[in-house]
Every structure is written in C-alpha cells, then in structure tokens.
N, C-alpha and C positions, 0 to 999 in steps of 0.2 A: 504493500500500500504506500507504504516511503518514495517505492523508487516511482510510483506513479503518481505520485505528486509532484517532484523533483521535476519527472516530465512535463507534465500540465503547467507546471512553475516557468520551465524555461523557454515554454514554446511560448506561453501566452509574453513574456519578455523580449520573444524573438520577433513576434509581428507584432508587438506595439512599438519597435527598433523601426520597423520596417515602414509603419505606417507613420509613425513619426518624420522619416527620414525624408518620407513624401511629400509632406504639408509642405508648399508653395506660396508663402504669403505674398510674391512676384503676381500671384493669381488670387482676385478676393472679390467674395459675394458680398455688394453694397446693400443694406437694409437701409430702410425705414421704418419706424416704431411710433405709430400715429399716437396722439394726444385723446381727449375726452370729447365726444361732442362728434365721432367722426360721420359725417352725415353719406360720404359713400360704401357704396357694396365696396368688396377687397379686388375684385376686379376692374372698377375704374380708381380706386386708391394706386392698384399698382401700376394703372398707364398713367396717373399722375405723376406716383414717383419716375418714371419711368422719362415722361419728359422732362421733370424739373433734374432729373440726375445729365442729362441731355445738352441742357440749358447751361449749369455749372461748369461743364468739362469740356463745353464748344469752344472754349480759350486754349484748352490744355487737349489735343486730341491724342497726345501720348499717353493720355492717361487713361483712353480706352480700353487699351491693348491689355493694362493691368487689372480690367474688372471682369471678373468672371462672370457673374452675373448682378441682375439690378431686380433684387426682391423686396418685401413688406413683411413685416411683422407685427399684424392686424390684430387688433383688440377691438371687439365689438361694440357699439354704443350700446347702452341701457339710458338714454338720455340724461338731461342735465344734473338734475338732484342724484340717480342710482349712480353715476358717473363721479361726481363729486363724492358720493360717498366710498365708492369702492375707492378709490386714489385715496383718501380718508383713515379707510382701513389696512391698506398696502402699506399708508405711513406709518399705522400703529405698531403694527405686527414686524415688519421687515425693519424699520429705522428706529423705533423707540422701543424695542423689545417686548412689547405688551402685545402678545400670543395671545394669551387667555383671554384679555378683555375685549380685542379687536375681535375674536368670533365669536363672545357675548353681545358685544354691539353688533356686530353682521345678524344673529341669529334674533335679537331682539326687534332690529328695524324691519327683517322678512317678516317676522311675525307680525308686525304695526303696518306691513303694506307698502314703506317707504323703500325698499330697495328688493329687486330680485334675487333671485339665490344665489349662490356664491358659486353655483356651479358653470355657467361661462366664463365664468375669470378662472378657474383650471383647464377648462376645454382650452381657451387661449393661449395661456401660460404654457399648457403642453407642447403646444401645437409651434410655440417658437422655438421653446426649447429643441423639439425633434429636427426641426427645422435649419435649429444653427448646429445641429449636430450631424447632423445629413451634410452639411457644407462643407464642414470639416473633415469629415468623413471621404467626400469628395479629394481631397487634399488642396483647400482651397482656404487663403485665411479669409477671415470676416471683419468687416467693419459696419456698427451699428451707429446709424444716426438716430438719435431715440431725442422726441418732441413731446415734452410737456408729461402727462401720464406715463408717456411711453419710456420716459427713464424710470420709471417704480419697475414696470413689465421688466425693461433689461436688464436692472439688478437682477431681481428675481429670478431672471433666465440664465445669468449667469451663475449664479449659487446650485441653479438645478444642472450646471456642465459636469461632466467628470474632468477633475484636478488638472490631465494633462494637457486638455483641451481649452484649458482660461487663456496659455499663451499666446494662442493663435485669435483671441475675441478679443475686438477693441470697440471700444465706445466713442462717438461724442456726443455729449448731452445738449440740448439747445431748449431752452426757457424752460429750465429744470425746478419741480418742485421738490426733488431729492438731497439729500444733506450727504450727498455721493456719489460719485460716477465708476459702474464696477472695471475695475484692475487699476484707479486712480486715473482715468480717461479724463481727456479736456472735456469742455463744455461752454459755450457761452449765453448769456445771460443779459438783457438789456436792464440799465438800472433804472427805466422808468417802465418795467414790466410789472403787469398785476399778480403774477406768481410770486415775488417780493414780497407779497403780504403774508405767505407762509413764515417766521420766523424762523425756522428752523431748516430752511431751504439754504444749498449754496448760497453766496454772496454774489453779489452781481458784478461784472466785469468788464460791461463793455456800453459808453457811452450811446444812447439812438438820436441820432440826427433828424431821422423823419416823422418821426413821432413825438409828442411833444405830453406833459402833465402825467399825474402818479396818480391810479393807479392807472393803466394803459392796457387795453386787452390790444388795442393793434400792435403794439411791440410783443406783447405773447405769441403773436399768430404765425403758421408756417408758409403755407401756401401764399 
C-alpha cells in the first residue's frame, strides 16, 4: 500500500510539473466581472465586453496577439435592493469575518421577502470559479477586470482557486467597494465616486476630470 502511494505521490507531482511548465501567461483570457444592477442577458454583456476590450487595445494592436480570449464573469441581477444586499452580505462574511451573522441576515431578509435566496450567488460564484479554472487549465494566464460588485465575486473566486493556480490570476479592480484586491492587484478608484461612501472600501486614487461633486454615480459607472 506504501509503494502505491509513493506512486500516486509522484505521478500526480509529475503532471502538475508538466502542467505547470505549460501555463503561458504570453497567452491570457481577459475577463470582465460586471457590477450590480446589470441590466443585460450575458450574451450581449459579452459583445459588450467584447467591443469595449476592442476599443482599448485599437492603440496597442500588439496586444492582440497576447489575448487568448475576451470572456465575462456574469453575476446575475436580483435588482437594486437584493443587489445591494447581497454585495452587503459578501462584505460581511468575506471582509469582516462575520460568517455567522451574514447568513442570519441573508436567511432572515429571504424570510421578510426582501432579498432572494442565496442560491444564485453560488450558481454564479461557481460558474467563475470553473470558468477561471478551465483557463488555466487551458495553459493560458488570466487577467480579471472586476467593476464595482464584481470585485466581492473575484475575491471570492479567487479563494475558491486551488493554491497553485492564484499565480497565474491577476486582478484589477475598478470602482471597488472591497477593502482588497485578490493577490494584492491594482485597482483604480475615482475620488468623487459614490462607492467612497463604503468606509471600509479601498481609498481612492485617482482624480475624475469629467465628473464633477460627491457623491457621483457617473464616476462609478463602467460602460
């Protein structure tokens, strides 16, 4: 039984070598991790991203050649209030440590009627994770632009990566209500953005020119 574990031991060390050896970050699937409120199906979210990734890189056409592909990492709306609330709860549980209370308040508001069950935001949440893991899988690394909610989602998805696969997942976070970006990824933040009013949110970092007065949902906005 020793010696057949010894085996199983060094094989599964030999193509984790091998698939390691693979990953390509020369080649990387660009995400997008939409925000609250997203009012498209995931099919015109992804010809969105699809032109706006289009649009950015019409300066830089050498930077084509380095994107393997141009996907989404969609989270469904539950409109405004269930929306706000689950971002709510993702703060409790993932950034302030309160597990227990965050799915006593989840379990108490489905009970009150104010927010659906908590089970689309695992269907979600799975569904990126498999998703950035397929990518990787591919030997391809990843970089996630995550907007607004959609950095709570990337944390998260990144926690649910297996260990060896965080180095190849980068982040940057853009009008981040998170007190973190996972693997310590950039992020920027306008400081007349209404996400600011999270106190416990990143600090903001970058002056907006076009927008003007606090709090500012148009300096939150992506599109």
């Amino acid at each position: 039984m020793k010696f057949i574990l010894k085996i199983v031991l060094i094989s599964i060390l030999f193509f984790s070598s091998i698939l390691l050896a693979n990953i390509d970050e020369c080649k990387s699937d660009l995400y997008y991790a939409n925000g609250i409120m997203m009012n498209e199906t995931e099919q015109n979210a992804t010809r969105m991203w699809k032109f706006t990734v289009k649009d950015l890189l019409s300066a830089k056409p050498d930077l084509f050649g380095k994107i393997a592909g141009v996907k989404i990492a969609y989270n469904r709306s539950q409109w405004f209030m269930d929306d706000v609330t689950e971002s709510f709860e993702q703060m409790m549980s993932n950034e302030w440590g309160w597990q227990a209370f965050s799915l006593y308040f989840g379990i108490y508001l489905t009970d009150k009627g104010f927010q659906e069950d908590w089970i689309p935001h695992i269907e979600d949440l799975n569904k990126q994770i498999n998703s950035y893991k397929e990518s990787i899988g591919l030997g391809h690394g990843m970089i996630v632009l995550a907007h607004s909610q959609g950095n709570f989602y990337t944390n998260e998805a990144y926690d649910g990566l297996d260990d060896w696969m965080k180095s190849y997942f980068h982040m940057m976070g853009v009008a981040t209500p998170a007190d973190h970006a996972a693997g310590d990824g950039p992020y920027v933040k306008f400081h007349n953005d209404i996400i600011n009013l999270i106190p416990t949110s990143l600090p903001s970092n970058r002056e907006d020119t076009r927008h003007h007065g606090f709090p500012s949902y148009d300096a939150h906005d992506f599109f």
